[in-house]
N, C-alpha and C positions, 0 to 999 in steps of 0.2 A: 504494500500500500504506500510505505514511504516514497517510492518511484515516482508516484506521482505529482512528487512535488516537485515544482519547478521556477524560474527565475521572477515568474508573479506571483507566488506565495506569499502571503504576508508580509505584499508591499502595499494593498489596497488600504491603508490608512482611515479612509472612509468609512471601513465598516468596521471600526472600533468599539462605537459602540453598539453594532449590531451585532459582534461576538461575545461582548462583556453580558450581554444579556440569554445569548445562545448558551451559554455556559450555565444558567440559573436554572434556563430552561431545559434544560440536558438532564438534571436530576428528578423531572418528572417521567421520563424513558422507563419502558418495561427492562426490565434483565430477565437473566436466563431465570434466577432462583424463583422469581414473579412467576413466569412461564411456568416451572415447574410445579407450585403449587397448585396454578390453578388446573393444571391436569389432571393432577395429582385427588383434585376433590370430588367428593363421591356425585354433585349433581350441580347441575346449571347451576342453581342460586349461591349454591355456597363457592363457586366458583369465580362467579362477578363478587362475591363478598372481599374476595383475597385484595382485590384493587383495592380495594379505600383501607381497609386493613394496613396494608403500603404505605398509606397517605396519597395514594393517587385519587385525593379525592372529588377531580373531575368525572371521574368513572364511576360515578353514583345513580345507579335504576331504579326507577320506579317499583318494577317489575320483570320478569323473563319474558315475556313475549317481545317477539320480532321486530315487532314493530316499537316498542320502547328503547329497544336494544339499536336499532340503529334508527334510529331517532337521534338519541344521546352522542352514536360516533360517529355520523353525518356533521350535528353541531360542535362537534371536538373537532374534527377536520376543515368546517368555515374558520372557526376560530384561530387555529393554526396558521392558515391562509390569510388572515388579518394581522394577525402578528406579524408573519412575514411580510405584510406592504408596509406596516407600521413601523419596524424596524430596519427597512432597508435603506440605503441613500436613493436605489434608483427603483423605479418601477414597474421594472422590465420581469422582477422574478414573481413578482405576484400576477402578473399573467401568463409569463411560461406558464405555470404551474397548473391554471387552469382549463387550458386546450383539452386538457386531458378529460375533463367534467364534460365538457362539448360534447366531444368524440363520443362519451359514454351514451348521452343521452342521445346523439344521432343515432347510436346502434339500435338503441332501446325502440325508440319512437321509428324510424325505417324499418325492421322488423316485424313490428304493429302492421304497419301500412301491407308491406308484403302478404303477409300471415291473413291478410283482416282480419284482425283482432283491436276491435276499439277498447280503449276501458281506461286504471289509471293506471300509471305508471311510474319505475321508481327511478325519478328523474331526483339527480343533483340539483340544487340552486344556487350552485358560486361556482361554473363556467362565465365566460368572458360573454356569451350570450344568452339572454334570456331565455328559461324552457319554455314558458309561454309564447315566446315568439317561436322560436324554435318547432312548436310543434303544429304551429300557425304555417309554419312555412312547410312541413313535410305533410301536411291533410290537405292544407288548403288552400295550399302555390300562392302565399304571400313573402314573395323573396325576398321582396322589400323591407322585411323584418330581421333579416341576418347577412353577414357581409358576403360579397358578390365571390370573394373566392371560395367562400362557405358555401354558397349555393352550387358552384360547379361543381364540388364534389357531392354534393346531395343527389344531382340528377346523376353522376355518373356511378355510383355505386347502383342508385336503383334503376339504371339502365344496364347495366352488368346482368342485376338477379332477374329483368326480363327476359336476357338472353341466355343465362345458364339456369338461372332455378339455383343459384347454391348461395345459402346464406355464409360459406363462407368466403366465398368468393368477395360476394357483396362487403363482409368485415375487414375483407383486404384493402378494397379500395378505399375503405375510410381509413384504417389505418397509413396507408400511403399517406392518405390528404394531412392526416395528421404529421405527420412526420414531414409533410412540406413546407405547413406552417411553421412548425417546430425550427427546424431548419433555416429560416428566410428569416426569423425572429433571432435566433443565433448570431447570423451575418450582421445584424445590426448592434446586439451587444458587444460583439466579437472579445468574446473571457475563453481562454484556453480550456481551462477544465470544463466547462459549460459543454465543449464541443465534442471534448475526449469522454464524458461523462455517456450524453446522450448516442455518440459513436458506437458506444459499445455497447448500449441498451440496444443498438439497431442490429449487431453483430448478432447479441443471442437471441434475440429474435429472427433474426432471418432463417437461420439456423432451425429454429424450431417450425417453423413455418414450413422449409424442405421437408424434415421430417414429417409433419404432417401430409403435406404434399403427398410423397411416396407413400404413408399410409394407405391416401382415400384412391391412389393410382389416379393421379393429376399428369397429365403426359409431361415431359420436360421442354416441349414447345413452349407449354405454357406456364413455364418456370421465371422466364426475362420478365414475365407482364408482372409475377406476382410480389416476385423479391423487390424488398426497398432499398431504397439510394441510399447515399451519404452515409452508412458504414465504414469502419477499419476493412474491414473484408469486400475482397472481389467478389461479386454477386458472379464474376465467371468462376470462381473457383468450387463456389457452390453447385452451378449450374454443371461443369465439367465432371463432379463425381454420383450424379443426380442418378446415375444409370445403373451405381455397384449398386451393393446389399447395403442397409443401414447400418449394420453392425461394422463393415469396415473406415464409413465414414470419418470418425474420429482420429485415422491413422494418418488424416492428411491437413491435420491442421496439430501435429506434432511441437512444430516450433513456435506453437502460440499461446500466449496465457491462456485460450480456452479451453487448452485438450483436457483436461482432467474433467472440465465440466463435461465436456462432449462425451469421453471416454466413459466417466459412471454413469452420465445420464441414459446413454443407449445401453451399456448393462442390462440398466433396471427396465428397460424399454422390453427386451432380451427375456427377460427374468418374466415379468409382469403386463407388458403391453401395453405399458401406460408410462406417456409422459411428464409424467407427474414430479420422477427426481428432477430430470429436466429443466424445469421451470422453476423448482425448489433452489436449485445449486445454483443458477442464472441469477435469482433474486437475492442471492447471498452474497453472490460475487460482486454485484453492484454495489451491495449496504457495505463489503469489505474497503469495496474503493472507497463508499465517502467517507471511510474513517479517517481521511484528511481532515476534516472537519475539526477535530479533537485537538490537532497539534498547530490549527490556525488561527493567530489572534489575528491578523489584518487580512480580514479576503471573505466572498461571499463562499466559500467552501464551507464555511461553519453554518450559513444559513439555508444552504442545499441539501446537507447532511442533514440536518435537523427537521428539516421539512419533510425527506424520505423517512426520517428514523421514526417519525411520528404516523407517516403512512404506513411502515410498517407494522409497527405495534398495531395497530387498527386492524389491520390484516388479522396478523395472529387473532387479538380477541372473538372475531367474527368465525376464525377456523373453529378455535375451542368452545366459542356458544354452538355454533351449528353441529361440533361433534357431540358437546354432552344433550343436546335438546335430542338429537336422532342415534344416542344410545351404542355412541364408535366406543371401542376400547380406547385406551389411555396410548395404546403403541401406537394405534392407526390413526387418531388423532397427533401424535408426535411426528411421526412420517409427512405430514402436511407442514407442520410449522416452519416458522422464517427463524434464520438466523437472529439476535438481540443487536442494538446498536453497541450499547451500553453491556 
């Protein structure tokens, strides 16, 4: 992780005080010991009880139902998000941060539409666009409600799923779109880790996406269309071994920080037939990098960290409520969980 520090680390000055405060706010992070207890309890409630127990006492329920339950870590997640524009110099990171929200609800609500399926739906409300408009725009072709490069990609994913029928075709191309905003928002901050950060979130993504690919037997014509851009990784080098077996893929990305990920993940692929380490090792690998964060007092590294560490922990809780509500053992619940920042 130290590698990744480099000759802009903890020269940004600016964000002094926005790490003097990332640091206060770092001792509200889950650790592992957290994690483990609440596995560890015999039922739902006594599980969410271990959090305030902690003194995490943002993490205070009503009740276990679903819907109180994320309720409460929907509004821990805006709040997060607020902190981060509150504490930042510039204003660039509290919108990165929620394209992501967008995307989500575009999937949500274009699916609807495809499926018909009206009703409600479990839309975020702190994307950078309105879900009310938003869904204004995917029923009722008022475009004018959402930005004009938002709307291209609205028509071209749901003219994809007219012409294959595959919802996940269709989640490709909004991930693309995502990823281009992402991207063209990047160019304008221009922060090195910003770049090398999201770089690599696109590396083990693409990666996992072949893999699927080759699962559902997507021909490799149709491999250029679906891998994304602006990656570490040649989308040819992908596309070149798209032809072997899954299991020897991992042998050809030897000389790069991701083969171990690759190497267990298809294992367990191997093993079990699910991708599931996969995306587990992927999301750890990432939370490993931003542990820059920790050894940065001048730089937005500490505020990037801190905003993942907190998506994180959210993560996990939502694994362990939905394993203890649907009665997973304590192993198969632990098989799911994320790495700790903290």
């Amino acid at each position: 992780m130290l590698k990744y520090i480099n000759d802009t680390t903890n020269s940004q000055e600016e964000y002094g005080y926005a790490c003097a405060r990332i640091r206060e706010l770092e001792k509200g992070l889950l650790n592992k010991d957290i994690i483990k207890k609440m596995i560890d309890s015999p039922d739902l409630g006594s599980s969410l009880k271990v959090l305030v127990e902690n003194n995490l006492c943002e993490y205070t329920f009503e009740n276990t139902e679903t819907h109180s339950i994320n309720l409460v870590l929907d509004n821990i997640l805006k709040r997060t998000i607020d902190i981060v524009n509150e504490i930042s110099p510039y204003p660039y990171l509290f919108h990165l941060f929620k394209w992501k929200y967008d995307f989500h609800n575009l999937k949500v609500l274009l699916k609807a539409k495809v499926l018909n399926k009206r009703g409600l739906y479990p839309l975020y409300s702190i994307g950078n666009i309105s879900s009310n408009g938003l869904s204004s725009a995917v029923f009722e072709g008022k475009y004018q409600l959402i930005p004009v490069k938002f709307e291209r990609i609205l028509k071209q994913a749901e003219t994809e799923y007219l012409k294959s029928e595959s919802l996940q075709l269709m989640e490709i191309i909004l991930d693309q779109g995502y990823y281009e905003i992402i991207f063209e928002q990047l160019e304008e901050i221009n922060q090195v880790f910003l770049f090398y950060f999201y770089k690599t979130e696109l590396d083990l993504l693409n990666f996992n996406i072949a893999c699927r690919c080759k699962i559902r037997d997507i021909k490799k014509s149709k491999l250029a269309e679906i891998l994304i851009n602006y990656g570490h990784l040649s989308m040819q080098k992908v596309i070149d071994i798209y032809d072997n077996s899954i299991p020897s893929w991992p042998n050809n990305f030897q000389k790069t920080e991701y083969f171990s990920i690759f190497e267990e993940g298809i294992r367990y692929w191997v093993q079990e037939k699910s991708l599931l380490k996969l995306e587990q090792l992927s999301d750890d690998f990432l939370l490993n990098l931003l542990k820059i964060g920790k050894y940065t007092t001048f730089g937005l590294e500490s505020i990037i960290a801190y905003y993942y560490a907190k998506e994180n922990d959210l993560k996990n809780i939502r694994i362990i409520s939905n394993g203890k509500r649907y009665g997973f053992s304590d192993n198969i619940i632990q098989k799911y969980i994320r790495d700790t920042y903290v």
